[in-house]
N, C-alpha and C positions, 0 to 999 in steps of 0.2 A: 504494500500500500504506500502512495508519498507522502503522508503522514511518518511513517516507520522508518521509510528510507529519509526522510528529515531529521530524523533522530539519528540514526544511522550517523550520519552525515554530522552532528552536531558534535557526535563523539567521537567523531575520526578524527574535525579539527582541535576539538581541547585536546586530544592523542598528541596533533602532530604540535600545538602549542609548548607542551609540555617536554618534548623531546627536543624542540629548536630554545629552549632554554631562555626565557622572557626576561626584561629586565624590567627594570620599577618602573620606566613611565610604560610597559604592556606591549613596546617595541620590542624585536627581536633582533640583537648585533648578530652580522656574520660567525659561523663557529667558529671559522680559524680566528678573527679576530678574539674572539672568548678566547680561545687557547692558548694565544700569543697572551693576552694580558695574565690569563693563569698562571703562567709558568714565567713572567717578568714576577708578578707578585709573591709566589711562592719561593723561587729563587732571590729576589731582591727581601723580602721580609728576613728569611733565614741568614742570609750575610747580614742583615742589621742588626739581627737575634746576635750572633756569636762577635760584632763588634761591640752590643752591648753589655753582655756576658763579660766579657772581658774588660769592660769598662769598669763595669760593676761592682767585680774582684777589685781592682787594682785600686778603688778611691774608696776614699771616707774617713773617717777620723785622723786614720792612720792611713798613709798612701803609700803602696807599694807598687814597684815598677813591673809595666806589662812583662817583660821578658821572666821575672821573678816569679809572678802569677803562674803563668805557663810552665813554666820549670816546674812550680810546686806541685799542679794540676796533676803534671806526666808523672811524678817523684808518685804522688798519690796512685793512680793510676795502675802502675809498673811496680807499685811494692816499694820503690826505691827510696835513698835517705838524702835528707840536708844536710850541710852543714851546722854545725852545734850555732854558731852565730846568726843562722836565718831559721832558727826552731822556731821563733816568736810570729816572725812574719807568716810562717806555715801555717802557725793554730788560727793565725787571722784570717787568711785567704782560705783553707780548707773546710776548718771544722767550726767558724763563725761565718764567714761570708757562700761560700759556696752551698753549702743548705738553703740559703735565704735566695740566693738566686735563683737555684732551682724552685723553689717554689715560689718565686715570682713566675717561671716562665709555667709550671705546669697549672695554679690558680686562674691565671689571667687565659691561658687557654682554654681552660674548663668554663671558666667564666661566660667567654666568649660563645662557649660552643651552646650553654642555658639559655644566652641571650636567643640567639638565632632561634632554638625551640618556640620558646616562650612568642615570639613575634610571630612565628609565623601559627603558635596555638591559637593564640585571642586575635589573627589577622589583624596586628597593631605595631607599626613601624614605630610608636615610642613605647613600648612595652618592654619590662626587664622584670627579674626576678622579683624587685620589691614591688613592684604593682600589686602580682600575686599574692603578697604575704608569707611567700615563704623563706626570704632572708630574715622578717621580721619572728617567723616561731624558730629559724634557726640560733637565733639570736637570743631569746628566753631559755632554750635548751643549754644553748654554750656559758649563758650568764649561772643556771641552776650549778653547774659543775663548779665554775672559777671562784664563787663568791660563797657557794654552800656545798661543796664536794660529793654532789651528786654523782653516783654512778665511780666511787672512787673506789671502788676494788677491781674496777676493769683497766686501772693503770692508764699507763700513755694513751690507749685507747677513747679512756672517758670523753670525754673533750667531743670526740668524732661522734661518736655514738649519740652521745644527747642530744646535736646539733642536730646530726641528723633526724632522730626522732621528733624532734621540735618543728623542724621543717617538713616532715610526713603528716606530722598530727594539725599542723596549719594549714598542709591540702587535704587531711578528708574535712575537716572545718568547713571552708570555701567551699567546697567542690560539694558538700551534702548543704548549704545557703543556697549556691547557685545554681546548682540543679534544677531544670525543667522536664515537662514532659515532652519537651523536644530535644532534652540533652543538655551540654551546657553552651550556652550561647556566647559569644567570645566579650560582647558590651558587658552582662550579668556578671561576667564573671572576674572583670578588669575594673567592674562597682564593688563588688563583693572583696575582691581580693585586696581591693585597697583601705578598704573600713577593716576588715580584718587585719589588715598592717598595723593599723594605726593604735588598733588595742593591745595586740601583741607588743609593739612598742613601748606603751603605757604601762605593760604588764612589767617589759625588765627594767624603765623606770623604776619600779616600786621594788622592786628587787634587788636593785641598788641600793636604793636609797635604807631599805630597814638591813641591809648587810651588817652581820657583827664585825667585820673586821674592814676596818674603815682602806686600808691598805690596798686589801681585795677590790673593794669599793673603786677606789680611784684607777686603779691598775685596768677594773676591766669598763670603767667608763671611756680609759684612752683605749682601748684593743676593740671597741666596737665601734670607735670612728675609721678603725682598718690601720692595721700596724701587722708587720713580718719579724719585728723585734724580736721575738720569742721562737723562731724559727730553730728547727734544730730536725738531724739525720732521724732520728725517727718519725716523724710527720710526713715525710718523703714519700714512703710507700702507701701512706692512704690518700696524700693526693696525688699520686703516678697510678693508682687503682682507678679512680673518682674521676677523671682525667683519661685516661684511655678507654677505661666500659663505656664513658660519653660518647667520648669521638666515633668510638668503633659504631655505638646504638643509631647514634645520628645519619653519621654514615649510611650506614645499612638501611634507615629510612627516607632518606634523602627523596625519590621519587616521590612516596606518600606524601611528603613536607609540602610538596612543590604542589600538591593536586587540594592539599589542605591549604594552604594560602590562596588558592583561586576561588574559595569559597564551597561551602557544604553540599549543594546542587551540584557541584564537577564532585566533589568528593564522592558523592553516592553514586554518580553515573560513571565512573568508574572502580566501583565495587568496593569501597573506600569505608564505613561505620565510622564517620568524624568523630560522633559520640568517645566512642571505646579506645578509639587512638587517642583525641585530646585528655582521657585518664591516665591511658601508658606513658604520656609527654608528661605529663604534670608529674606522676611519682618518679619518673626519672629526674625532672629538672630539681624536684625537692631532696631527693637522695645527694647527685648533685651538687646542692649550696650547701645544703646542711655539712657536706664534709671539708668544702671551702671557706663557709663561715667560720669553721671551726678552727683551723689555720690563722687565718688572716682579719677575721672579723668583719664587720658589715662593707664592705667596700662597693662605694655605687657606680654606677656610669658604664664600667669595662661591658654588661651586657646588651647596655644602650650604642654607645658608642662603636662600637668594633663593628658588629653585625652592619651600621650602614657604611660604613668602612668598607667591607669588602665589597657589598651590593655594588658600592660605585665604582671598586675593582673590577671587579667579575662579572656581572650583571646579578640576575636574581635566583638563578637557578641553585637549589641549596646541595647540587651535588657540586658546584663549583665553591659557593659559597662557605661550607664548612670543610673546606679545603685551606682557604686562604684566612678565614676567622681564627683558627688558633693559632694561629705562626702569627697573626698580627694584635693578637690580644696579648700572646707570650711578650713580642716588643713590649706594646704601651706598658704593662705591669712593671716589668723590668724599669723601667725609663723611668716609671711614677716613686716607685720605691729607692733608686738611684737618687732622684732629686731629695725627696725625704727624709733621709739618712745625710742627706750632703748639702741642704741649701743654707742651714745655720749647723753648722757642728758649733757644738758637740749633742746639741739637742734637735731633737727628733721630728719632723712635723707628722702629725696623722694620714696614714697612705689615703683615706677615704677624701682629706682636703685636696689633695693632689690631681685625684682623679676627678673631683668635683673640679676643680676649676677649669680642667678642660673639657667636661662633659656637659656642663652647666650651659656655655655657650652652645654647645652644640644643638642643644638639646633645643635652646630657643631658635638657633637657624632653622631646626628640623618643622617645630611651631610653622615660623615664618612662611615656610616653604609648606607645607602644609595650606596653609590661608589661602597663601596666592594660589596653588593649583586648585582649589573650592574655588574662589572666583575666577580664575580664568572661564573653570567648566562651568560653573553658574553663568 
């Protein structure tokens, strides 16, 4: 019937949309062009990566020369010894700064890689993790632990575990608010998500504040405006876990993402349950922050900012997109915590300042440009 065959026909073109890889204004760049900018972005990010890597090591309080880093780096590496006169400089660059780098570059990847979910769940180019409210239940979990030793017989662990759970128990919250019986709707749940931020917020206010140990107190008021201060080889392995099961998940759903961002109608006509997908994204993305929050504390911007970072790399396709999103979230972390540690020595600024004040503007171009594309199309 041509009824059928219009439909037919409706779903060949979202198909072949989908596969020529759209960008944000719904145009479609040549592929080779897509490919040539992939692979300048991926290649150019990753030399930025290990020029900042290396910056990273070699400055701060204490500044030690690149070649010395490097040397120490390989010495590490290869088993091999210092000199008794560069012992000092060793414990600096290896077992104080090198943990802290690395987990700038695997947080700010991870980071990145939430943001990208999260945008294209609630089909909302300014959407990041704390819209949803799940940095903020990450944040009452990690504060239960530092301030009242919640979960303290799990050790080094603790810390991970609560956040995490704080941030799980912040999406069944939300997600059982914003529930409809058409699912969850992506407006419901970027209302929802954000009044539940805002209690959960209030919640580690007051958690703070009645803390018996005033110390504690203060310590973890600075580590939830985002600080790597406390970095150390064991935290390593839970965010290089948290940080790779992302990448890998996202990865692997990359197709989905792209049929889920054109909205619920493509999603179902291509065999797609947005419903049941956007709850597998959500507990992923909660799992997630919860084990970054735990780390580095509330740090905002990195899943705002990056994700439209690469879009203007790459175009929009999230099989390109979370390609180029953790190699350039890795940079900016890196680069934010760099400045942090070094823009007043010997005192510290909050990484969350750092990254707020470059995401702050953005965030208002994004506004801007938002407006005017409403009025051009009005």
């Amino acid at each position: 019937m041509p009824r059928d065959r219009l439909a037919d026909s409706a779903i060949s073109r979202i198909r072949h949309v989908l596969v020529r890889q759209p960008d944000d204004a719904g145009m479609s760049m040549p592929t080779a062009q897509h490919t040539r900018s992939l692979i300048l972005a991926v290649f150019g990010g990753l030399a930025a990566l290990v020029l900042l890597t290396v910056t990273a090591l070699a400055f701060g309080t204490a500044d030690v020369p690149w070649r010395d880093c490097l040397r120490f780096l390989w010495a590490g590496a290869s088993g091999g010894s210092v000199p008794a006169v560069d012992a000092a400089n060793y414990r600096i660059v290896v077992e104080s700064r090198l943990p802290r780098v690395l987990l700038a570059v695997l947080v700010g990847a991870g980071l990145s890689v939430v943001g990208v979910i999260v945008q294209a769940m609630v089909r909302n180019a300014l959407a990041d993790p704390y819209v949803l409210g799940i940095s903020s239940g990450a944040s009452v979990g990690a504060t239960a632990v530092v301030v009242y030793g919640a979960l303290g017989t799990l050790g080094a662990y603790a810390l991970s575990l609560s956040a995490s759970l704080g941030a799980l128990a912040a999406t069944a919250v939300v997600y059982q608010i914003a529930r409809t019986p058409q699912g969850l709707v992506p407006l419901r749940l970027v209302l929802v998500g954000t009044a539940v931020g805002y209690g959960l917020s209030a919640v580690t206010t007051v958690l703070v504040f009645l803390a018996p140990n005033g110390e504690a107190a203060r310590s973890v008021m600075f580590w939830l405006l985002g600080s790597l201060g406390a970095s150390s080889w064991d935290k390593v392995p839970v965010a290089l876990a948290a940080t790779v099961i992302g990448i890998l998940c996202a990865g692997g759903l990359a197709r989905q993402l792209n049929a889920l961002a054109m909205g619920d109608e493509v999603s179902a006509s291509l065999g797609l349950d947005a419903g049941r997908f956007r709850v597998a994204l959500f507990i992923l993305s909660a799992a997630m922050t919860g084990c970054f929050v735990s780390i580095c504390g509330a740090v905002g911007f990195v899943g705002l900012v990056i994700p439209h970072a690469a879009r203007l790399l790459v175009g929009a396709d999230h099989r390109r997109v979370l390609t180029v999103a953790p190699v350039l979230g890795a940079c900016f972390l890196v680069a934010a915590d760099l400045v942090a540690r070094t823009a007043i020595p010997p005192q510290e600024l909050p990484l969350g300042a750092i990254t707020a004040a470059v995401g702050v503007p953005v965030f208002v171009g994004l506004m801007r440009r938002r407006a005017m594309s409403a009025g051009a199309v009005g």
